[in-house]
C-alpha positions in Angstrom: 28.9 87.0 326.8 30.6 86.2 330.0 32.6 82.6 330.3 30.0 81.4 332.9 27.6 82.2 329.9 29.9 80.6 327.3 29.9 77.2 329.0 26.5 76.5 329.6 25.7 77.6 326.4 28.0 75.3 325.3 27.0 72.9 326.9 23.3 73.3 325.9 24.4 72.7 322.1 26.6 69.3 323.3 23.8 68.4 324.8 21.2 69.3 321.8 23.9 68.0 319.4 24.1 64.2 321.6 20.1 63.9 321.7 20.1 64.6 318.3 21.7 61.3 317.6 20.3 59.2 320.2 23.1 59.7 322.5 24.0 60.4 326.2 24.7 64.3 326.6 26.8 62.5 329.7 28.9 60.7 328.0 31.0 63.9 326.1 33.4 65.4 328.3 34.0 69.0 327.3 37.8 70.5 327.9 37.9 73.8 328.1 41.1 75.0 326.1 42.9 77.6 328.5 46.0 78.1 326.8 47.6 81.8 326.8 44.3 82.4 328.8 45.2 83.7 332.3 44.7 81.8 335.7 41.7 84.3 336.8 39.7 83.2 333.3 40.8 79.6 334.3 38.8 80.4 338.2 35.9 81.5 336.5 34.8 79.0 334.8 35.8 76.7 337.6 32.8 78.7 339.5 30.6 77.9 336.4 31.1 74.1 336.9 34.2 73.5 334.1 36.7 71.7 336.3 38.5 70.0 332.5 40.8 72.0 330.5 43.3 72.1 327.9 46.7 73.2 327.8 49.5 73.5 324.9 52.5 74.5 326.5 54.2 72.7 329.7 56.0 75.9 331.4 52.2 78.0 330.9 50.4 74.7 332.3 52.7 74.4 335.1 52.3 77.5 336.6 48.5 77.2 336.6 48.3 74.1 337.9 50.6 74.5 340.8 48.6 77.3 341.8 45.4 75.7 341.8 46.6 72.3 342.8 44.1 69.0 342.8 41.4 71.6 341.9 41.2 70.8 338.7 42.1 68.3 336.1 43.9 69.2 332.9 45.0 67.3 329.9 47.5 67.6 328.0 46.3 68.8 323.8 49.9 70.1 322.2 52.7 68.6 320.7 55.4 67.6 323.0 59.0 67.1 322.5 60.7 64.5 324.5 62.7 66.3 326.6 59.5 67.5 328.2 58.0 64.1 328.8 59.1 64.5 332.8 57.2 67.6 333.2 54.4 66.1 331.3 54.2 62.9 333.2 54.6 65.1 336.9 52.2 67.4 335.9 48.9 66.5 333.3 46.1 64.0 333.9 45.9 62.8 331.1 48.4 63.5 327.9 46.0 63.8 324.3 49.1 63.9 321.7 51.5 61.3 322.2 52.3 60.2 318.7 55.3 58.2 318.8 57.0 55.3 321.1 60.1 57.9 321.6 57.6 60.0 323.7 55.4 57.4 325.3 59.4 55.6 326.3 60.2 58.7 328.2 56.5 59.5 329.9 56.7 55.8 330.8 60.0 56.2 332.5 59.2 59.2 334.5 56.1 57.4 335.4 57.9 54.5 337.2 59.6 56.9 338.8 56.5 59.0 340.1 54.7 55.4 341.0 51.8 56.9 338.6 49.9 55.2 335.9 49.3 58.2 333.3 45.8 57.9 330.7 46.8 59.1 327.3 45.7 58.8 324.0 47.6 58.4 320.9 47.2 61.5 318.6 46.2 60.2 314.4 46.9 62.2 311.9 43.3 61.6 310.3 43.9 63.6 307.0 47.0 63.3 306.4 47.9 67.0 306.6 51.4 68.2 306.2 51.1 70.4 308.6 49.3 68.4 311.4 50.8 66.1 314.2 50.2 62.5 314.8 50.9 59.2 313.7 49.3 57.9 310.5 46.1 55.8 310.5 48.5 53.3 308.8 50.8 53.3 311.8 48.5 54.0 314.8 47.5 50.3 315.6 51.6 49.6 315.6 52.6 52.3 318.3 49.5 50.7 319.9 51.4 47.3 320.0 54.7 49.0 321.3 53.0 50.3 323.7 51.6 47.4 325.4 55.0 46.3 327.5 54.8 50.3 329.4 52.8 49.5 332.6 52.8 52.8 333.5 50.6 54.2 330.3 47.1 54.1 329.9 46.3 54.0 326.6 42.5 55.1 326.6 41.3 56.0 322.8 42.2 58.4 319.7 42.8 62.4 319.1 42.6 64.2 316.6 42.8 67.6 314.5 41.6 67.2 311.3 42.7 69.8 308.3 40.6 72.5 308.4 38.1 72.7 305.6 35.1 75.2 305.2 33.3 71.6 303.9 31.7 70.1 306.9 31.0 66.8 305.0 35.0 66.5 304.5 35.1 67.2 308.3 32.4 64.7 309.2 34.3 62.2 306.9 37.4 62.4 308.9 36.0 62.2 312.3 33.7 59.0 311.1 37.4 57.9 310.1 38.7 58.4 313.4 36.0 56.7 314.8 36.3 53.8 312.6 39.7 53.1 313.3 39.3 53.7 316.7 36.2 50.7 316.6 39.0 48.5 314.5 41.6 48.7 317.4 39.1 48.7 320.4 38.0 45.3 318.8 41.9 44.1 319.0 41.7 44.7 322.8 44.6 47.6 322.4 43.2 50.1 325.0 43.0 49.9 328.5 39.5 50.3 328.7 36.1 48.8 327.1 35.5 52.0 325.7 37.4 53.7 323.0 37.8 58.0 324.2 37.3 60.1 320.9 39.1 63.8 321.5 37.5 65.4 318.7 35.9 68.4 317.7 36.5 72.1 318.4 34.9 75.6 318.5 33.8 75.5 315.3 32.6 71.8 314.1 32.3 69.9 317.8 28.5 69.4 316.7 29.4 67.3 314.4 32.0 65.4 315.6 30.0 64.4 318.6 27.2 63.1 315.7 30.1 61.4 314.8 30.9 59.7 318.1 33.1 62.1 320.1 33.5 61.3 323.7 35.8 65.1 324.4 35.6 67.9 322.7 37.8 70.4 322.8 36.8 74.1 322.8 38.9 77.5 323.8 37.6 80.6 321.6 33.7 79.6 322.3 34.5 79.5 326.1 37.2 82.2 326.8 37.0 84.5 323.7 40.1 85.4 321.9 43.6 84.8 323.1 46.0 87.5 324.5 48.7 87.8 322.0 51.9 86.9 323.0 54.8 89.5 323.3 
């Protein structure tokens, strides 16, 4: 199937997927995830109506986006060291993974500088996985509190990766988690916004995670098929 294929028929099954639970199809925001996809693949789906994606690495994401400035909007979904917080801040829309107060400090910073106010979310470690990013559920309304004295930072919901698991009730479980905690904190007034954003979901389980309350999923393979392997 073609990209301009692979979005709507994404899109059909967000929307199948939100009626199914009484919800609005408009209210889930779909990214899709362009990394190590090239810029042409990225034009495509812009001429299918996809004007959201997704990028992991700051030097990839910066050449796209300078070469297709204001056309689109693109969030930030990888793991970012802080050295890379001013390219962050100059570049991304909205920042998905910030997981610590070191980072947010430094996005913050370069923000004042750049007279911007930059939406992120703060990334939670739902399952506790080894091998995952993100603060722990534990620790994720404290960063929330350090946060509040950094103007510049919009702190608009949760993210999430959950471990990957071939049992879609564990999966469901951690996303109703996520959306739990992120109902626990919105009720302490610890976002910027009414609404708590929900970045959850993927490719292969964004069905349920929007039964579960997702306001972005996140989905690259689906969209773009697979990635270019890198030299």
């Amino acid at each position: 199937m073609s990209i301009a294929k692979n979005i709507h028929s994404i899109r059909d099954a967000m929307a199948d997927a939100a009626k199914g639970c009484n919800r609005d199809p408009e209210s889930i925001r779909l990214i899709a995830v362009s990394k190590r996809h090239p810029l042409s693949s990225i034009r495509t789906a812009m001429q299918a109506g996809q004007f959201l994606f997704g990028e992991n690495y700051i030097q990839e994401a910066s050449e796209k986006i300078k070469a297709i400035p204001g056309q689109a909007t693109f969030h930030f979904i990888g793991h970012i060291q802080s050295n890379k917080a001013k390219q962050a801040a100059e570049l991304f829309d909205m920042i998905e993974t910030v997981d610590r107060f070191k980072l947010a400090k430094a996005l913050n910073n370069h923000c004042k500088k750049l007279d911007k106010k930059l939406d992120i979310l703060i990334q939670v470690n739902i399952g506790n996985d080894p091998n995952k990013a993100g603060v722990s559920p534990e620790k994720a309304e404290e960063l929330l509190q350090q946060l509040i004295p950094l103007r510049q930072l919009r702190p608009l919901g949760l993210m999430t990766i959950p471990p990957l698991s071939k049992n879609t009730e564990i999966t469901r479980k951690h996303f109703k988690n996520l959306r739990l905690l992120g109902t626990t904190l919105g009720k302490k007034k610890l976002f910027a916004s009414h609404g708590v954003e929900l970045s959850m979901g993927m490719s292969h389980d964004f069905k349920i995670a929007i039964e579960e309350g997702a306001t972005i999923i996140r989905v690259g393979t689906s969209i773009f098929g697979k990635r270019p392997e890198t030299n």
